[in-house]
TORMARDREN-249547 format. One line per 8 residues: number of its first residue (from 1); their letters; for each residue x, y, z of C-alpha. Coordinates in steps of 0.1 Angstrom, whole numbers. Layout:
N
NUM = A = X,Y,Z; ...
# end
This chain:
439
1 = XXXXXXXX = -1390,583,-188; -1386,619,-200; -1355,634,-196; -1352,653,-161; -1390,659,-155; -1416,642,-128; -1456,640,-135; -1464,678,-124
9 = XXXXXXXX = -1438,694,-147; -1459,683,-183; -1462,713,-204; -1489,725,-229; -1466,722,-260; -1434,703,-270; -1410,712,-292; -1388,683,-304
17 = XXXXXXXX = -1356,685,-313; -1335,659,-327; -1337,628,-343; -1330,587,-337; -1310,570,-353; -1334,551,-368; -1340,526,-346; -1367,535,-322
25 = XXXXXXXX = -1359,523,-286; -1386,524,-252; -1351,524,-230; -1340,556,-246; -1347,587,-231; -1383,607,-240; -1389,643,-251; -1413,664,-227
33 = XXXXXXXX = -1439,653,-209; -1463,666,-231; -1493,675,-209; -1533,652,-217; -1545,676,-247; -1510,692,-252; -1494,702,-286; -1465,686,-302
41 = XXXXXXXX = -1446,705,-326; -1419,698,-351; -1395,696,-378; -1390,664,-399; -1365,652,-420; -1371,628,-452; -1368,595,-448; -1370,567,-470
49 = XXXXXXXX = -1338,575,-494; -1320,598,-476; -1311,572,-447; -1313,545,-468; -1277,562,-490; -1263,569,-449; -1250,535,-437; -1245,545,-400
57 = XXXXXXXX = -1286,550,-397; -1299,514,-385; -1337,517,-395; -1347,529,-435; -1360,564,-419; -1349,592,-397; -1374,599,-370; -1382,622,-344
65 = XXXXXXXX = -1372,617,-311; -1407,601,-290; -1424,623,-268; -1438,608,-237; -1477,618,-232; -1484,627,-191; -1510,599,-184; -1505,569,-209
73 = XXXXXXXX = -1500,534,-198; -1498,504,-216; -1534,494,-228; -1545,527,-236; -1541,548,-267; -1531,583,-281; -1557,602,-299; -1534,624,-326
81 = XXXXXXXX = -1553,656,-344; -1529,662,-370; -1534,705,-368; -1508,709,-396; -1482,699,-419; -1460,720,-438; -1433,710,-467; -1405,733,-466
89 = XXXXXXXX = -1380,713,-490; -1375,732,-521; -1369,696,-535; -1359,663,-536; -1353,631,-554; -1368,597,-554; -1373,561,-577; -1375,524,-578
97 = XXXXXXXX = -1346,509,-562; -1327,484,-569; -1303,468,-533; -1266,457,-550; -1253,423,-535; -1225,429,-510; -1238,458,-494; -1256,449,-462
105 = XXXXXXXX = -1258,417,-433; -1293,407,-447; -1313,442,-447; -1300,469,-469; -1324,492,-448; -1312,481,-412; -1275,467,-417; -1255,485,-446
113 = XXXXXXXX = -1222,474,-446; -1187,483,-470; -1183,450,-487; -1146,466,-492; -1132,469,-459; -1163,446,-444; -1178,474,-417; -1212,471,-406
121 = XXXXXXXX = -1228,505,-401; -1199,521,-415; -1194,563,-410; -1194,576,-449; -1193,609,-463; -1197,625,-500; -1172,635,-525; -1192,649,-559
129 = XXXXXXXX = -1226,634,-571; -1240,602,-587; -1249,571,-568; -1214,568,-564; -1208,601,-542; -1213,582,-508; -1179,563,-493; -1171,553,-469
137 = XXXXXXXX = -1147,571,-439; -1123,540,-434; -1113,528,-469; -1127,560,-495; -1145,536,-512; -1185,539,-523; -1211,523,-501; -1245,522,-514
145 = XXXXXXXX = -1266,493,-500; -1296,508,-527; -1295,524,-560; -1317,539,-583; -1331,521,-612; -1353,547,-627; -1357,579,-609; -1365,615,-608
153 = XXXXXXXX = -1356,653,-597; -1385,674,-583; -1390,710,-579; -1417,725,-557; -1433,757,-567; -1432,785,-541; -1467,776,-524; -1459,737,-524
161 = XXXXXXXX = -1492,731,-546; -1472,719,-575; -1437,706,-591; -1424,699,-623; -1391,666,-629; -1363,683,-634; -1340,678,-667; -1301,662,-660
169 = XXXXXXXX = -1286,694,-660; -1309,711,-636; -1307,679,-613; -1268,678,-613; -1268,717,-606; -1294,708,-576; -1269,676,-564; -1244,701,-557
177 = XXXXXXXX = -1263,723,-531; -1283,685,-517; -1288,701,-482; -1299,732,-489; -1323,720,-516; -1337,692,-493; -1340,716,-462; -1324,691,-439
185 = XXXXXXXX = -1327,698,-402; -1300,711,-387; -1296,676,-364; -1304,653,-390; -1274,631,-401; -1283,615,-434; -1271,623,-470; -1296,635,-493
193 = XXXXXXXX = -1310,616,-521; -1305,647,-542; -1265,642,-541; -1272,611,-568; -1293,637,-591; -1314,612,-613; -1329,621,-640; -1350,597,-662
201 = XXXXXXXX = -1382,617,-668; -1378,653,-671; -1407,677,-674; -1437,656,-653; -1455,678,-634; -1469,662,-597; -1496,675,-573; -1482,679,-537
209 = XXXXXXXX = -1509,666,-511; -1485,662,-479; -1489,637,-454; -1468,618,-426; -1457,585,-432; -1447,576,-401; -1469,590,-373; -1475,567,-340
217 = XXXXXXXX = -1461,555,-305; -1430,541,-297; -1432,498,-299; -1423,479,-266; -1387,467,-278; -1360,482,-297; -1369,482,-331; -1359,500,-365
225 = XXXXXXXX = -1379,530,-370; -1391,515,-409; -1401,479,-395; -1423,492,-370; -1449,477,-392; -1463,443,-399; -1448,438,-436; -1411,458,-434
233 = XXXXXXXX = -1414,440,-394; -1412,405,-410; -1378,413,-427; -1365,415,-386; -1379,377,-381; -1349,350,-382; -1327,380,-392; -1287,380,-395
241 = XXXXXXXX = -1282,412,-375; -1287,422,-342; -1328,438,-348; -1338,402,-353; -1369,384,-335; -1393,362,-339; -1426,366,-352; -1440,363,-324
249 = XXXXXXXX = -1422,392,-306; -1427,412,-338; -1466,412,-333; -1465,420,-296; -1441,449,-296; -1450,465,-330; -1474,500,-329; -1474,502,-369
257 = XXXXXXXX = -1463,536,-366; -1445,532,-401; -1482,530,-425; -1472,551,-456; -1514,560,-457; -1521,588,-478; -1550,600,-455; -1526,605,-428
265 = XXXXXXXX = -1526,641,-436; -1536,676,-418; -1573,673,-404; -1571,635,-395; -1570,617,-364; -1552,589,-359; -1556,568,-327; -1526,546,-319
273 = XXXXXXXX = -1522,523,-291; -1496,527,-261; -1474,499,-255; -1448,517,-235; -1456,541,-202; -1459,577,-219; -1464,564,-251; -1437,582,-271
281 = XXXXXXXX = -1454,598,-299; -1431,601,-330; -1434,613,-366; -1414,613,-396; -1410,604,-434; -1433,630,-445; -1445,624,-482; -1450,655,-511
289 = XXXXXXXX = -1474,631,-525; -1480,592,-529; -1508,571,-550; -1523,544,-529; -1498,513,-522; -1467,538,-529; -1456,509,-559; -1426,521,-565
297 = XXXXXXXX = -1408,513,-532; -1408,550,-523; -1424,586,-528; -1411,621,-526; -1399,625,-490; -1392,659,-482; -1385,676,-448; -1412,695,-431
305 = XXXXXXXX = -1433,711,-399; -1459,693,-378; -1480,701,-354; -1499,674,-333; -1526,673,-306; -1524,648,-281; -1552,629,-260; -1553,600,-239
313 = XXXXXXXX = -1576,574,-245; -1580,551,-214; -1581,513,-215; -1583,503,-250; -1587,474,-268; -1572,469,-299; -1529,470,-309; -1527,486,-342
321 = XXXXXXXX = -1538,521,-354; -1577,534,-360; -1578,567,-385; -1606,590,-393; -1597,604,-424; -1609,640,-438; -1645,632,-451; -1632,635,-488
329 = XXXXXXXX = -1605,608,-484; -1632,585,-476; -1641,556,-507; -1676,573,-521; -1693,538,-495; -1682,548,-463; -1692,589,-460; -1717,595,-437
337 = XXXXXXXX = -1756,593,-457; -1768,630,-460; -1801,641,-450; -1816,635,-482; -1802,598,-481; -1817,593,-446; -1849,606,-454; -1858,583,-480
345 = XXXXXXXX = -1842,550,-463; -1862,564,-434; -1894,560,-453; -1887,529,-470; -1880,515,-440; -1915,526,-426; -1932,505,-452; -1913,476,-450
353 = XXXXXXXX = -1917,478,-410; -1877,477,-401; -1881,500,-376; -1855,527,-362; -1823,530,-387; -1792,521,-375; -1769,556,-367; -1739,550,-382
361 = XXXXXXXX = -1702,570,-387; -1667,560,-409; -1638,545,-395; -1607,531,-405; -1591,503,-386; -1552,498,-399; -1543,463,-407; -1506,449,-414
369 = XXXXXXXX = -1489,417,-423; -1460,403,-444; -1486,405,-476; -1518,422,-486; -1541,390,-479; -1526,389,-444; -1529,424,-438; -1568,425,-448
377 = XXXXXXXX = -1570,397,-426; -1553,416,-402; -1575,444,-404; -1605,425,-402; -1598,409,-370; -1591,441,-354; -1617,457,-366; -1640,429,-348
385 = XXXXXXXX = -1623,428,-320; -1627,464,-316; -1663,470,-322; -1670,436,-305; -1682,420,-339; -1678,389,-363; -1650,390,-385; -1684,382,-410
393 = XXXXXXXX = -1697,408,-400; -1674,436,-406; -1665,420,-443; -1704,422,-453; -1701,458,-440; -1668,469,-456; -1686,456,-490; -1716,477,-487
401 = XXXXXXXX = -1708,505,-468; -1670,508,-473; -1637,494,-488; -1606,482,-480; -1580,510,-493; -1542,497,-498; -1518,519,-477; -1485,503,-486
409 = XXXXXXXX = -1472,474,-510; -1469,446,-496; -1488,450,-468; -1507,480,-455; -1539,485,-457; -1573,502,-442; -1608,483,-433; -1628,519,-440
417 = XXXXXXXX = -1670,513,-430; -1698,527,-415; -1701,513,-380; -1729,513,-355; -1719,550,-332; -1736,527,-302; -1702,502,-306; -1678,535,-316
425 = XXXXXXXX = -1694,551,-283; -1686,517,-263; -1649,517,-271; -1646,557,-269; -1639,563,-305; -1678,580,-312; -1670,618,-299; -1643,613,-323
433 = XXXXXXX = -1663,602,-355; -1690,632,-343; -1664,657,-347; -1646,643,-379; -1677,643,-394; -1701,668,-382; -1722,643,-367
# end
């Protein structure tokens, strides 16, 4: 439950403050209520490298605390309008990894340890800069359960359209003011990625098109923020640490709230299921930019501002996350046919005597597994057990009137199609696709 409040004291906007320490918990305390149709607002720190150079974080990411939604109950879901979302790092740093041995109890992103003095989760602070500035409180030595291979600097220009890789100089000079460069909320506790200043290719200008990397509802059993997806959640099953379960657990207390989808970005709305009473809507790891499957292990996380809409979505049947993405994020197949499109299928369809044309609308049902086969597999069974189809079915329509879109290597990914409105109206989702897409 919320802290201190009862069902008649849910407010019209929530303003979260503070962080988890990675690991997202349903017996830990909730932010609000935040009233059916309320407003969530915040301020995110970056995840990805940030906590993954800050050994006392358990989970990869630092999220926001969850907010509990006045009405949710297991078996419904949480329709999210994403209003807005704001980068308000000045920069930050990012790369391919690399996780040296000796530095973690079988996850480098949920169990660091100091292979020197053999703590798990061990406090650390930093002295200078380089990828040996972290060490650790109770022996002075450097803990870093990941390094960069090949990475980069980034500067943002003034109106976050653009940046430009910064040269070795400029990214040392930046190392030595991290926290002010990276914007870090005032309650977030992780080191920033811009203490170990890499520099391996200077002078790239990027395009910032922001998202949220994390966006969802809080799983049903304590669970690291990062894993709180099908393919980082297998890492947890037969694990050495205390996060570990079985793969069985893992699929029936996972939201998938950790999807790393580009189109999770201002204008969308994302419908996640409720597993937990009050559903706990969280955000975090907000992305500059990302190409589809993010193959380099990680982006340009940056801290930023959000603010969400919340809506209750009674009895719903499906576990993992639907998305209607802005109209020009869908794959050319899935947008809605324009009138001139549905005139002349209208009168081809006259002389060939098919009678009335289906009415039609794009979604995008989330799938996740250990690896990208599973995953689409994933995504086509819940895709069909939503709209109450054959797993046939929605692949002949994902090939003619859609795509399947890769979120996340090694295993995120979106079923995007045109499905019937009559089964989006059944399940409650077609007053959504009317007014994503003009309908």
């Amino acid at each position: 439950m919320p802290d201190g409040t009862t069902s008649n004291s849910a407010r019209r906007s929530v303003v979260v403050q503070g962080f988890t320490n990675s690991v997202l918990d349903p017996e830990s305390p909730m932010l609000g209520p935040v009233e059916n149709g309320g407003t969530i607002i915040a301020n995110t720190a970056p995840g990805c490298w940030g906590p993954m150079i800050t050994p006392a974080l358990r989970g990869g990411h630092e999220v926001t605390r969850p907010v509990y939604v006045e009405g949710a109950e297991p078996g419904d879901a949480v329709a999210i309008r994403i209003r807005d979302i704001t980068v308000t790092s000045i920069a930050t740093a990012s790369g391919h990894d690399s996780s040296p041995e000796g530095f973690c109890l079988g996850d480098p992103y949920v169990a660091a340890r100091c292979p020197h003095c053999d703590t798990v989760w061990p406090e650390t602070h930093v002295e200078g800069i380089g990828q040996d500035a972290v060490r650790c409180d109770a022996c002075g030595n450097p803990v870093k359960p990941f390094e960069i291979v090949h990475g980069y600097t980034v500067v943002f220009d003034e109106t976050r359209h653009v940046g430009v890789t910064m040269s070795k100089k400029a990214a040392e000079r930046i190392a030595h003011e991290a926290k002010h460069f990276a914007a870090l909320p005032d309650d977030s506790k992780q080191h920033s990625i811009l203490t170990y200043a890499p520099s391996d290719m200077a002078g790239v200008m990027v395009r910032m098109r922001p998202f949220l990397g994390q966006l969802g509802t809080c799983p049903s059993r304590a669970m690291p923020d990062s894993h709180n997806a099908g393919d980082f959640g297998a890492f947890l099953v037969g694990a050495p640490h205390p996060y570990a379960m079985t793969a069985e657990d893992l699929a029936e207390h996972k939201t998938d709230g950790h999807m790393d989808i580009d189109a999770v970005r201002p204008g969308a709305i994302l419908v996640a299921p409720v597993k937990v009473k009050g559903a706990g809507v969280y955000m975090g790891d907000m992305h500059a930019a990302q190409g589809d499957g993010e193959i380099a292990g990680h982006t340009m996380d940056v801290a930023g501002s959000v603010t969400l809409q919340v809506e209750v979505l009674k009895d719903w049947p499906i576990d993992g996350p639907v998305l209607f993405p802005l109209p020009e994020d869908l794959p050319p197949l899935a947008r809605p046919f324009t009138a001139s499109e549905r005139a002349k299928a209208a009168r081809l369809a006259q002389e060939w005597g098919v009678g009335e044309l289906e009415a039609s609308a794009p979604i995008s049902v989330i799938g996740t597994a250990a690896n990208m086969n599973a995953a689409i597999d994933n995504g086509l069974a819940r895709a069909a057990a939503l709209l109450g189809m054959s797993v046939a079915e929605v692949r002949n329509r994902a090939t003619i009137n859609g795509a399947i879109e890769i979120g996340r290597a090694p295993g995120v990914i979106q079923v995007t199609f045109l499905a019937p409105l009559s089964k989006l109206d059944a399940v409650g989702l077609g007053g959504y696709a009317r007014e994503q897409y003009d309908l």
